[in-house]
N, C-alpha and C positions, 0 to 999 in steps of 0.2 A: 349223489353225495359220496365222495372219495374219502380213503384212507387222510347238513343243510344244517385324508386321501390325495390328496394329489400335490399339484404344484402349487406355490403360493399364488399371490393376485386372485383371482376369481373363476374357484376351482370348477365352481356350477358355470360355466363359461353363461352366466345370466349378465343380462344389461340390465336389470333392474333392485339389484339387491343394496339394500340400501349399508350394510354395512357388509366392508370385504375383507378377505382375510389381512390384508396391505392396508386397509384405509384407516386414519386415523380418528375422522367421524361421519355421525351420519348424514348422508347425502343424498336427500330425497331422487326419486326419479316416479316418471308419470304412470305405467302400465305396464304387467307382470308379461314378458316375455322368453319364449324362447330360445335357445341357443342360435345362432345366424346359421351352426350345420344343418340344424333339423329344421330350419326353414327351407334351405337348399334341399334336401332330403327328401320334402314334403313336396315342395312344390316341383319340384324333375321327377319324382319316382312316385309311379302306384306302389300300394304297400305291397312289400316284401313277404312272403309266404316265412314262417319262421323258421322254417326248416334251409333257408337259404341266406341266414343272419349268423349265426353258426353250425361249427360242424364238432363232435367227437374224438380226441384221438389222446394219444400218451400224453403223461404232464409230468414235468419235472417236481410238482407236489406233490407226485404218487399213485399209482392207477393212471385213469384216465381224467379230463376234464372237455369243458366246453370253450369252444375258441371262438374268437368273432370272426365269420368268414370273410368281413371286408369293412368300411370305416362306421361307425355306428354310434351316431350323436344322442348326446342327452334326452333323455325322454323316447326312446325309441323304445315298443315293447318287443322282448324279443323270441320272451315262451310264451305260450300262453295253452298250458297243458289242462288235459284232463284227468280225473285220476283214475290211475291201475286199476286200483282196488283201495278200501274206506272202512275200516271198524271205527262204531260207535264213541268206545269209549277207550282211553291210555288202555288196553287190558290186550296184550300182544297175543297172548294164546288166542283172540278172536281175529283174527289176522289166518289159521288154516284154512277155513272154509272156504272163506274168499279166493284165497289164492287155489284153490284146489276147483275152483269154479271156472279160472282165466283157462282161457285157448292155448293151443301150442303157441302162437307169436307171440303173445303176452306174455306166458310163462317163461320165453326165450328173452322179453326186456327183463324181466324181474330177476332172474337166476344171475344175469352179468351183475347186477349191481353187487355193491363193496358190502360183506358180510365180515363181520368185526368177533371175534368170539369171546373177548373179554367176562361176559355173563354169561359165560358155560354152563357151568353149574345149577344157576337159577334157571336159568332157560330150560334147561333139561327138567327140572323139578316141576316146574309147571307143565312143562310137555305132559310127564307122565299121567302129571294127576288130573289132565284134559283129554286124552287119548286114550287113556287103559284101563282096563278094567282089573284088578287085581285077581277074580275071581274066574276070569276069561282062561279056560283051558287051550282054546282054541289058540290060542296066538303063541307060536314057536318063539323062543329067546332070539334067536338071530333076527327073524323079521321085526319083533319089539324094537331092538337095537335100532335096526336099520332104520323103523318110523320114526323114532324118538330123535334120530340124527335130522330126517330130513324136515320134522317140523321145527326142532332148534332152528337150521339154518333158515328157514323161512321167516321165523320171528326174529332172528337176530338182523335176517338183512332188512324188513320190515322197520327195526328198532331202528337202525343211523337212517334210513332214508325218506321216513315216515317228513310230512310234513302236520302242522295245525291247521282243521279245517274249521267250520264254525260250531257252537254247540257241545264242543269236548270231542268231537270228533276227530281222527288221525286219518291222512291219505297219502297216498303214494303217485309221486308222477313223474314219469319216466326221464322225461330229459331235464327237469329240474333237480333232482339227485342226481344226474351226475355233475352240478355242480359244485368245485373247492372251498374250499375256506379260505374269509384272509379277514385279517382285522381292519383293513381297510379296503373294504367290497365297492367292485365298479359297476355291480347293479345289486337291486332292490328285490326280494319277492314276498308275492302276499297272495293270499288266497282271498277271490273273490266269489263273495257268496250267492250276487246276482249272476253271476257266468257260470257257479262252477266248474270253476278252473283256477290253477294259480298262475300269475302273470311275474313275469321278471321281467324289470327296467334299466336300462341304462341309470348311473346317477351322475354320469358324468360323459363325455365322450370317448370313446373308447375306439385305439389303433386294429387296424386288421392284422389278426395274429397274435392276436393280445389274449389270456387268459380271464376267460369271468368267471367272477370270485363275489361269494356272496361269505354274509355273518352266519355261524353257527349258533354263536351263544344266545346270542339279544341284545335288552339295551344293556345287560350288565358288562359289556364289553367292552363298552365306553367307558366305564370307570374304575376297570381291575387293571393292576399290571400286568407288564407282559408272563408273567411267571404264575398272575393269579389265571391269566388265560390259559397258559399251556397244562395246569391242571387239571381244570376242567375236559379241554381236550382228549387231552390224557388218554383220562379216565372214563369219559364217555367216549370217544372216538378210537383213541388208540396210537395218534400222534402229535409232532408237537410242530406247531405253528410255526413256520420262517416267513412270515410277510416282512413289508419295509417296518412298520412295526415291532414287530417285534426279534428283529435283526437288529434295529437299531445300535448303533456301537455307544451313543450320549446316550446322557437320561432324557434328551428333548420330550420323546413320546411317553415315556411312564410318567413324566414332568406335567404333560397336557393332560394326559387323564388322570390322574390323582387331582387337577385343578378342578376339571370339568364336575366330578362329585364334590371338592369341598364350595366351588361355586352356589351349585344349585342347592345342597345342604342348607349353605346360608341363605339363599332366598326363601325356600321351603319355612326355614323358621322366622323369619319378617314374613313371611304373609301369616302366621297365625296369629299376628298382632297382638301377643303378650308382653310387657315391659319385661326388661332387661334389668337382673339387681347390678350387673356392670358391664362394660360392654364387651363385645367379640368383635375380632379383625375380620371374623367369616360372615356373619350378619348384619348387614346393613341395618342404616341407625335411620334411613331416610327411603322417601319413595324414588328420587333421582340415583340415591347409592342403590337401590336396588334394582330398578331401569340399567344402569353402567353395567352392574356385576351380570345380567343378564346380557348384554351385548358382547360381557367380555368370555360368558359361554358360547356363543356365536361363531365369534372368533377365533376360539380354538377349534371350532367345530369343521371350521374352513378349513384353518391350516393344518389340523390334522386330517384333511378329507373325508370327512365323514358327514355324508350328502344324503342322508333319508330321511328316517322317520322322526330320529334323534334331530336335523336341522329343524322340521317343521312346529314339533314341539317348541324349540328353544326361539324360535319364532312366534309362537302364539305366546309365552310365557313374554316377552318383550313387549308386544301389543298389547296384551294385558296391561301387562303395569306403567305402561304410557298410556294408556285410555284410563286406568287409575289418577293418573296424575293428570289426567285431561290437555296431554298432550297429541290431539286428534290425529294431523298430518302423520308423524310417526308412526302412530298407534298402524293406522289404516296402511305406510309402506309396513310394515313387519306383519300384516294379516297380506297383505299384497305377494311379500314374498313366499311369506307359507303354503299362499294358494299357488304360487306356481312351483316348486317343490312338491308337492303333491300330486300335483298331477302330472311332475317326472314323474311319478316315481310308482302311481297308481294309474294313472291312464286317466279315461275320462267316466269312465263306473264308477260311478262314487254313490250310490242309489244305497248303499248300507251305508255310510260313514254320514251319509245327510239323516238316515231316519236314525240313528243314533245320536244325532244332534254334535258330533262331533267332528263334523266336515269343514274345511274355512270357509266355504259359502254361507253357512247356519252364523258362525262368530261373524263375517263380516257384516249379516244382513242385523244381528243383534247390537251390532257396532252401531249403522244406522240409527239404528230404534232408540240407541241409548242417546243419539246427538238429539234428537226429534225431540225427546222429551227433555232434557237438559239446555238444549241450548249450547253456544260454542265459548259459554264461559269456563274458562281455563281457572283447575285445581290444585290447590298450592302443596306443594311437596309437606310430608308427615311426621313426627319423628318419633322414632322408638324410646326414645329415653324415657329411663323409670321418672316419674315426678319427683320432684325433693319433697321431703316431707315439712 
């Protein structure tokens, strides 16, 4: 992690998506598929060792970054790292030991990465009151200085390159920190708690010599301006974001994300299914307006390329409320496409996201269960309106 989307038409180069970012409506298709590269990919090539998917070297976003060292389609994984070093809890002062534990090689990945020192002060504060003894005759001013210095920089580079592991736990790993920032990321990464390790994915196809660029913030990055981004940045990182985003010369992209939250806002309040004393332009009045308003977060999801975890979401939330309305076919394309989104973007480990009941296998297989017992009679749209009294 340096100084831790695309074109329109059908940016997931998927054949199966039933709504694109171009298409007007939706257009069922039979089975969740692939991009046609990573068939080619699949079927001519044994897998690729990852160390031979990209390489390291200067970025015009600062420091260094990670490049694709040749064409590298959708769904490819392309880290798939173990970690440095792991403290239990957010609590950085437990980050010396560990590192004081790693080998010369090790200590020689961890020391290049990007140390930011914006939290000087505090850093140091906690240093002391973790390291020293006040009462300790023994320790010379100079040598204090010197430890005090080298455990800041240890915790401060720790602090930008740290990843989430499971359990509140923070990890560090090597060649996934040295990946950029961009608010429109052309892979994925997530820490898998069956592997132990984090895996980065393609979310899209990506040229050779192309820089991979993941999100720093989260999903709140979908829906701040660019300015509420470069804050953040800032001030936790240290610089300030120029992706196509937020370079933007229009408002197009502040336009799409400011839609994308008051979108889902208004769906969030139609599902709590409380009458309305009048109504809102943001809140759907009905279960079809809030089916549409849900597609029509999709669609910006597309066109502004934003191909992970954020699509897969805004695809069960459409499934949802078309199996609400007992619109089956739909219902089961928009679980169709999530499940293949997903497994760009996580591989085929999904052995935690199933036992958390949160995988689209679990929702498709409870899609079934709900037809079985229901029947394929079709439920007529609802409406929010207060009753008249």
């Amino acid at each position: 992690m340096n100084t831790p989307d695309t074109e329109s038409g059908s940016p997931t180069k998927s054949t199966s998506s039933p709504l694109k970012a171009t298409a007007a409506e939706f257009t069922p298709s039979p089975q969740p598929q692939q991009s046609a590269a990573f068939e080619s990919f699949s079927s001519s090539h044994k897998p690729f060792p990852p160390h031979q998917l990209f390489n390291i070297r200067s970025s015009a976003r600062g420091g260094v970054g990670v490049f694709a060292a040749r064409d590298i389609p959708l769904g490819a994984r392309i880290i798939c790292d173990s970690p440095l070093l792991k403290i239990p809890t957010n609590q950085l002062y437990l980050v010396w030991g560990p590192y004081c534990r790693l080998g010369n090689d090790e200590k020689r990945q961890f020391d290049a990465l990007y140390f930011w020192e914006n939290n000087q002060l505090h850093l140091e504060q906690a240093s002391r009151m973790f390291l020293l003894d006040p009462t300790d005759e023994a320790i010379e001013s100079d040598d204090e200085e010197e430890l005090i210095a080298e455990h800041v920089r240890v915790m401060g580079t720790f602090a930008v390159n740290n990843f989430e592991m499971s359990k509140g736990a923070l990890g560090l790993f090597p060649n996934a920190a040295r990946l950029n920032h961009s608010c429109v990321p052309n892979v994925h990464h997530s820490y898998n708690p069956t592997m132990n390790k984090l895996t980065v994915h393609a979310v899209r196809d990506i040229r050779q010599g192309e820089e991979l660029v993941m999100n720093y913030i989260g999903q709140e990055c979908h829906f701040w301006s660019h300015t509420m981004r470069w804050e953040y940045l800032r001030a936790r990182y240290g610089f300030t974001c120029q992706c196509e985003a937020c370079s933007d010369p229009s408002t197009t992209s502040d336009n799409r994300h400011e839609a994308l939250g008051a979108l889902i806002w208004g769906i969030e309040e139609f599902k709590k299914g409380e009458p309305l004393d009048e109504p809102h332009f943001l809140i759907p009045s009905s279960g079809p307006e809030a089916l549409a308003q849900a597609e029509g977060v999709i669609t910006i999801l597309l066109q502004q390329g934003l191909l992970a975890l954020e699509l897969t979401r805004a695809y069960r939330l459409a499934s949802s409320l078309a199996m609400d309305l007992g619109y089956h076919q739909k219902a089961l394309e928009y679980a169709s496409n999530e499940a293949e989104v997903e497994k760009n973007i996580f591989g085929t480990e999904l052995d935690d996201l199933k036992k958390k009941g949160v995988a689209s296998e679990v929702w498709i297989k409870n899609m079934y269960a709900m037809l079985e017992q229901t029947g394929p009679k079709k439920k007529g749209p609802h409406s929010r309106k207060k009753d008249a009294v």
